[in-house]
C-alpha positions as CSV (number, residue, x, y, z in Angstrom):
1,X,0.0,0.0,0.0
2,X,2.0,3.3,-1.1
3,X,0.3,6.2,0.9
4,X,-0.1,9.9,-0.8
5,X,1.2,13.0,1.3
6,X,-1.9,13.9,2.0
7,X,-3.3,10.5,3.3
8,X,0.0,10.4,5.5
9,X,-1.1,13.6,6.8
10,X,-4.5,12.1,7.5
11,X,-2.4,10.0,10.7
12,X,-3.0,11.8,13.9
13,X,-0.8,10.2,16.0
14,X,0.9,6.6,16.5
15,X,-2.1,4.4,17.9
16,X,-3.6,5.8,15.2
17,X,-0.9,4.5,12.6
18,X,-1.2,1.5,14.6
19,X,-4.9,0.9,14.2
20,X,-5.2,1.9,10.4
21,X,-2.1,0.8,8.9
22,X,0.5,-0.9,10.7
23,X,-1.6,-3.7,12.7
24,X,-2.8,-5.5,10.2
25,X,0.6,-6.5,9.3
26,X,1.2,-8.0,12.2
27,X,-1.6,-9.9,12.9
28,X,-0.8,-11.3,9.4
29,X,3.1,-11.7,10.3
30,X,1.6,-13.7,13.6
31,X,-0.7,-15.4,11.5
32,X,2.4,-17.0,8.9
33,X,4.5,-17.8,11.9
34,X,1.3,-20.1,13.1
35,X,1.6,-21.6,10.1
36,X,5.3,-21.8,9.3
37,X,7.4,-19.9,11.0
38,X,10.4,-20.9,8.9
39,X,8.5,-19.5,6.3
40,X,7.2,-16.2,7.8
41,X,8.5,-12.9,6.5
42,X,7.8,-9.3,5.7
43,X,7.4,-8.3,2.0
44,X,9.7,-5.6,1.0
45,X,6.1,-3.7,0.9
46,X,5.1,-4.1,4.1
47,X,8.7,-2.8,5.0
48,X,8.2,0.3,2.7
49,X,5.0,1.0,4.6
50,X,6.1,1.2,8.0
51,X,9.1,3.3,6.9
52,X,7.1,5.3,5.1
53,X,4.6,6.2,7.8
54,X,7.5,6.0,10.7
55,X,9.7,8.7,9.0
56,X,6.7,10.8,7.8
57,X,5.4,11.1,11.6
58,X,8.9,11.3,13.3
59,X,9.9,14.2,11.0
60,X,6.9,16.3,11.1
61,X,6.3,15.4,15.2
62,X,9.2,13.9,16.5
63,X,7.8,10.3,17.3
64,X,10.7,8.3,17.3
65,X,10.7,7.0,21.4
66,X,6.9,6.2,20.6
67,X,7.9,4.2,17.7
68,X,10.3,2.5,19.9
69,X,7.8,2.0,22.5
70,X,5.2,0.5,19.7
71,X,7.9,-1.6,18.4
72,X,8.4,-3.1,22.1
73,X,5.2,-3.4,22.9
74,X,4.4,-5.4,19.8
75,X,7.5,-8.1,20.5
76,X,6.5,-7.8,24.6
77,X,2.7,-9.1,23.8
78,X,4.1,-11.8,21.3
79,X,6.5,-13.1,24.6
80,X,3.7,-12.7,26.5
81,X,1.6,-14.6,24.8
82,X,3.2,-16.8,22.8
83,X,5.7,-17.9,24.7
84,X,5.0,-17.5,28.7
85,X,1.6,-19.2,28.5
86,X,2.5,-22.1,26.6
87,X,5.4,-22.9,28.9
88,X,3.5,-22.6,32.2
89,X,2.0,-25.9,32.1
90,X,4.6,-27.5,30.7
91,X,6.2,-31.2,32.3
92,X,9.6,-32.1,32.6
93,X,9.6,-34.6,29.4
94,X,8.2,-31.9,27.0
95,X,9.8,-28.6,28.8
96,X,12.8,-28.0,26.4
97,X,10.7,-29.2,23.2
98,X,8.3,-26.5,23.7
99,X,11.1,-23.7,24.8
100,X,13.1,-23.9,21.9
101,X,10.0,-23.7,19.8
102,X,9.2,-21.3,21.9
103,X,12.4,-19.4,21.3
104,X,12.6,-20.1,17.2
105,X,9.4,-18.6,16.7
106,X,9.9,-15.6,19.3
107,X,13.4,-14.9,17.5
108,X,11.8,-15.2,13.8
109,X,8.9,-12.8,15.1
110,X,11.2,-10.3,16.7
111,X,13.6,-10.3,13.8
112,X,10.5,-9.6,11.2
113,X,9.6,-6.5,13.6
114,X,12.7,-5.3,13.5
115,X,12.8,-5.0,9.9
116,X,9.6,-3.5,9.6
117,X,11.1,-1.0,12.0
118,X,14.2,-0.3,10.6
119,X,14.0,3.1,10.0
120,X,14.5,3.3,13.8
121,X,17.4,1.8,14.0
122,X,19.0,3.9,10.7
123,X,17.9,7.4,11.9
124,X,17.3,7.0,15.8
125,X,18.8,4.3,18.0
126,X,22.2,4.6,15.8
127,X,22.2,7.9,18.1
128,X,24.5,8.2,21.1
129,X,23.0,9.2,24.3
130,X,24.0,8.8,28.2
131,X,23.5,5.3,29.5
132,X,22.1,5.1,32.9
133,X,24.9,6.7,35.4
134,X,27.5,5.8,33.0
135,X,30.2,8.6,31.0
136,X,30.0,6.3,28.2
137,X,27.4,6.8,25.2
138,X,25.7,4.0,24.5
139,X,21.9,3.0,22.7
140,X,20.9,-0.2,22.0
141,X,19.5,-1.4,19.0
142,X,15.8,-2.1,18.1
143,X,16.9,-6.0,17.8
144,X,19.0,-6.2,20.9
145,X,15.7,-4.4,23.2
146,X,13.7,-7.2,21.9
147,X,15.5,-10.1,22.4
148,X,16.2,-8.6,26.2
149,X,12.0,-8.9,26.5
150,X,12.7,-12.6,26.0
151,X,16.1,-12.8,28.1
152,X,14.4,-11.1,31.1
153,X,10.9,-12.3,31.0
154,X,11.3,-16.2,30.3
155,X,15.4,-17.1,30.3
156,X,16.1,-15.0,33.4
157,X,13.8,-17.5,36.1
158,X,14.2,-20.6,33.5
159,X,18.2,-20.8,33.0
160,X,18.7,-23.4,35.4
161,X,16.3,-25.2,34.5
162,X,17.2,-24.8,30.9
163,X,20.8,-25.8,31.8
164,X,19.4,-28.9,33.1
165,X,17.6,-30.0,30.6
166,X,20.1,-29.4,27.7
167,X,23.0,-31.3,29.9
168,X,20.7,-34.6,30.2
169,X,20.0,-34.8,26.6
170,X,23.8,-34.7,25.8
171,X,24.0,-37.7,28.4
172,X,21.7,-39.6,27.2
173,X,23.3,-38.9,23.5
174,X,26.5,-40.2,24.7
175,X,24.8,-43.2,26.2
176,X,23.6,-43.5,22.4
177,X,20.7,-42.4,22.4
178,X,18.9,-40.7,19.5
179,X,18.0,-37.0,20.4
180,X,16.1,-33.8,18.7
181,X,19.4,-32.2,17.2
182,X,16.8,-29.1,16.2
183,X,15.8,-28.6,19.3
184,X,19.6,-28.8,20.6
185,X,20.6,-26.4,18.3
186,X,17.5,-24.0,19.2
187,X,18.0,-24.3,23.2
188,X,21.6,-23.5,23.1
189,X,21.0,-20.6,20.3
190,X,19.0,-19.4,23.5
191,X,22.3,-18.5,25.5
192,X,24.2,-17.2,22.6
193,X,22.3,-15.3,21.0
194,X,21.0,-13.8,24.1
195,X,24.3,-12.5,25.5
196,X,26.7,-11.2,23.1
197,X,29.4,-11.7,25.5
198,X,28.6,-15.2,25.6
199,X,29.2,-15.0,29.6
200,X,26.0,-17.1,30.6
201,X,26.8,-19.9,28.0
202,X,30.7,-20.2,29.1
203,X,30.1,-20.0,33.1
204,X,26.6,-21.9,33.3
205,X,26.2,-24.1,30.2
206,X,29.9,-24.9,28.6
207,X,31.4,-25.6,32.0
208,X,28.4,-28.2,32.8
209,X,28.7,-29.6,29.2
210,X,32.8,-30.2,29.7
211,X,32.6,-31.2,33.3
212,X,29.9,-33.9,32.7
213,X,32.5,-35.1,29.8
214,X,34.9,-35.6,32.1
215,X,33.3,-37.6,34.1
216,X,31.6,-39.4,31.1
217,X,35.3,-40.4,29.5
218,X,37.2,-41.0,33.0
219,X,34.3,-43.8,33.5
220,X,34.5,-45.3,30.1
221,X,38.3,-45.4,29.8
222,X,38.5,-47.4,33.1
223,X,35.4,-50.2,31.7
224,X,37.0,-50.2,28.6
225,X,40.6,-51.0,29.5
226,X,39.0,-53.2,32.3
227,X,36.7,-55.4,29.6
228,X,38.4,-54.8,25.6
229,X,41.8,-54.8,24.4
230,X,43.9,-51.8,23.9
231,X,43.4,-51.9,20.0
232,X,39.6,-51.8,21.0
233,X,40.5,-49.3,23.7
234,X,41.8,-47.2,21.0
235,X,39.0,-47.4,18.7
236,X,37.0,-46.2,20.9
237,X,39.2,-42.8,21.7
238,X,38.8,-42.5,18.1
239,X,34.9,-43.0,18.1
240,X,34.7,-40.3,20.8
241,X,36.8,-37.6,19.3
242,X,34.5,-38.0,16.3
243,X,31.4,-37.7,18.0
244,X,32.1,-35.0,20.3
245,X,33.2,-32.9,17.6
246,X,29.9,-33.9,15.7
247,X,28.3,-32.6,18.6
248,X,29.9,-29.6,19.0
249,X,29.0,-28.7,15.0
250,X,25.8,-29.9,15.8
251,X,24.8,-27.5,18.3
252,X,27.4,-26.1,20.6
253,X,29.5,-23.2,20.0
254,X,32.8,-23.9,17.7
255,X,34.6,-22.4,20.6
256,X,33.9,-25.7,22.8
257,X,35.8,-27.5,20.2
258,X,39.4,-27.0,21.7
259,X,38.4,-27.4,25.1
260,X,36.6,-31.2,24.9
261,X,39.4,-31.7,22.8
262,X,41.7,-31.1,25.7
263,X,39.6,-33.2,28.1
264,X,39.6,-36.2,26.3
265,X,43.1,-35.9,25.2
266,X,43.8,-35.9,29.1
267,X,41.1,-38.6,30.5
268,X,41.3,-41.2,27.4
269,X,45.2,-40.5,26.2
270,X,47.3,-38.8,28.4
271,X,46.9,-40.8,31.5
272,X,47.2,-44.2,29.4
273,X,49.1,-43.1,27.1
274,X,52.6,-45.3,28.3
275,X,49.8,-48.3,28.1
276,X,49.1,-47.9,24.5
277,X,52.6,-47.4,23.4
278,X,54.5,-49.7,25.3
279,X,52.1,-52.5,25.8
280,X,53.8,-56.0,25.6
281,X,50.6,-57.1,23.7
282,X,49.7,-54.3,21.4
283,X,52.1,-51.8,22.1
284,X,54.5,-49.8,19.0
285,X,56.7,-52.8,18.7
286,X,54.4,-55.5,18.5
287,X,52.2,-53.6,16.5
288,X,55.6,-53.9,13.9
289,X,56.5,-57.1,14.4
290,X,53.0,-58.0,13.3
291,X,52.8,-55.3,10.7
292,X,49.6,-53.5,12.6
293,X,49.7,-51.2,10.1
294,X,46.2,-49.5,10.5
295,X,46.6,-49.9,14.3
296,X,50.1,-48.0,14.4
297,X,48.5,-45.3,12.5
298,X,45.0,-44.9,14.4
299,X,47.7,-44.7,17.6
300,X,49.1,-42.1,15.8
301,X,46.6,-40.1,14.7
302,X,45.4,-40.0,18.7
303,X,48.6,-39.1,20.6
304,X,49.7,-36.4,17.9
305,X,47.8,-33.9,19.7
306,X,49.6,-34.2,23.0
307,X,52.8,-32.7,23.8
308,X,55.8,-34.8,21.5
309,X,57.4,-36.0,24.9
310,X,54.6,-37.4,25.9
311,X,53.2,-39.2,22.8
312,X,55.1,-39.0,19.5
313,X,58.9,-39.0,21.3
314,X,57.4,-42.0,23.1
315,X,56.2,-44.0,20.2
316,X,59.3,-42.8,18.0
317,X,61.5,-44.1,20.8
318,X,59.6,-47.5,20.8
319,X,60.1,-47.5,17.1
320,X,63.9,-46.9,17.2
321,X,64.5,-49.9,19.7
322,X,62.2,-52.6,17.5
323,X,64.6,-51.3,14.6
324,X,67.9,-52.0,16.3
325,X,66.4,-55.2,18.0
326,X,65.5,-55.8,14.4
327,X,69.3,-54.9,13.0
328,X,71.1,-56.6,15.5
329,X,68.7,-59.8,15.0
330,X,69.3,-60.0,11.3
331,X,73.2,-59.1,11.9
332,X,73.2,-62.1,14.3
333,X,71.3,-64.4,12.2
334,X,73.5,-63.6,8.9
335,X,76.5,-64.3,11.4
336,X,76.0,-67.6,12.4
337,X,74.0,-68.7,9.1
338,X,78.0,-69.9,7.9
339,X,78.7,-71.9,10.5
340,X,75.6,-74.0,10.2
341,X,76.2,-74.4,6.6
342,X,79.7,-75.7,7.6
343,X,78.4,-77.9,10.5
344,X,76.2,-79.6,7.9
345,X,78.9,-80.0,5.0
346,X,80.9,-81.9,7.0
């Protein structure tokens, strides 16, 4: 709808704007996300409309913190009710099902807003201005204001409990079962997106995530070298360096990748790592005596990360004595070989 001068002059104020032209357009924005809300968006139209009306009204009576306020208000009565009712009834079993949806369609919503009210954020809230008691100019942007409705209405009282939930599905994934990877993804979005300065997900929800690995990989090193070989052992220090890192692409932050790293380097390698290598049943030199080929190289491939004195001097060491066991055997054999050739001419 492309509105004349004079019908823009026609707006009296912003509930006004609201009621004639700019609330339709949500209801229908509320009414796709029902539907689909990976499918929701705002026609470049609809976006054209709002500006049109915002900057008309803000230039000719200076209606820019009442635009803000609309804007909020409009994301605070989505929260409310689209996200706050649904998850007051809500069970343990389905609790972090419904939040993420929760979340994905509150964050697709709040995003569509935003761009219908982007002429805010270009001629308004990119504006410097005192914040609280602070020297420092600061204003934040239409984006960041609504996803702090979410952060302090539903994540604030629920992070715990949201914690919680999230670290039980990754046990029960690494006890092998199958789990909602989508709704992973969508709960842990919740803490990074949230907090630009990702302070909630390192303190509450990374350090549960690695600590709970720990403990995972200390207890499945000692069954495992308890119950399977060391080749066996091995495969599965292999198994879990692949899924971890799966998991972290799945639905952590790439960040975490370093730091499981690390644990599992320590709890499956470092403290087993003289074991593996010098083994009298499946350590480096039988492994060459045999040619274990593929085993030498999966051992490889695992102790390469840690420090060379503790893995690869260790296994090159263990390779240098099979080779001079292995010269001085042949020199010995080649030695001798005349005499019995003698001993059985004669």
């Amino acid at each position: 709808m492309d509105l004349s001068i004079e019908e823009l002059d026609t707006i009296k104020d912003v509930d006004d704007a609201w009621t004639r032209y700019l609330k339709p357009v949500i209801d229908d924005i509320k009414a796709q996300i029902e539907q689909n809300p990976s499918t929701a968006t705002a026609s470049e139209k609809n976006i054209q409309l709002f500006t049109h009306i915002i900057l008309h009204m803000c230039k000719k009576l200076k209606l820019w913190k009442e635009f803000v306020e609309l804007a909020l208000r409009i994301v605070m009565d989505f929260c409310n009710k689209e996200t706050s009712e649904p998850l007051k009834s809500l069970n343990d079993e389905s609790f972090l099902q419904v939040y993420a949806q929760c979340w994905e369609k509150f964050k697709i919503f709040a995003n569509i807003v935003c761009s219908l009210f982007q002429s805010l954020d270009y001629n308004y809230l990119n504006a410097t201005q005192p914040y609280e008691n602070s020297k420092s100019l600061h204003r934040l942007k239409l984006q960041q204001k609504a996803y702090n409705i979410f952060k302090e209405k539903i994540l604030t009282n629920k992070i715990e409990v949201i914690q919680g939930h999230i670290l039980d599905y990754i046990d029960q994934e690494r006890s092998g079962v199958t789990i909602d990877i989508a709704m992973m993804k969508n709960a842990v979005d919740i803490f990074i997106t949230l907090d630009p300065t990702l302070e909630q997900f390192y303190n509450k929800l990374e350090f549960g995530f690695l600590q709970r690995a720990r403990d995972f990989y200390l207890l499945l090193a000692q069954r495992s070298l308890e119950h399977y070989t060391l080749i066996e052992f091995m495969i599965k220090c292999e198994n879990a360096f692949k899924l971890e890192s799966k998991r972290i692409d799945n639905y952590m932050n790439q960040f975490t990748q370093l730091k499981i790293r690390n644990i599992l380097d320590e709890v499956l390698l470092k403290k087993n790592v003289d074991l593996l290598i010098k083994s009298k049943e499946s350590g480096v030199c039988i492994l060459l005596e045999h040619d274990r080929l593929e085993d030498l190289e999966r051992m490889f491939r695992l102790i390469k990360h840690l420090d060379n004195d503790t893995g690869v001097d260790q296994m090159a060491e263990e390779f240098e004595e099979y080779l001079r066991d292995a010269a001085y055997n042949l020199m010995y054999s080649q030695k001798h070989e005349p005499e019995r050739h003698e001993e059985k001419s004669e």
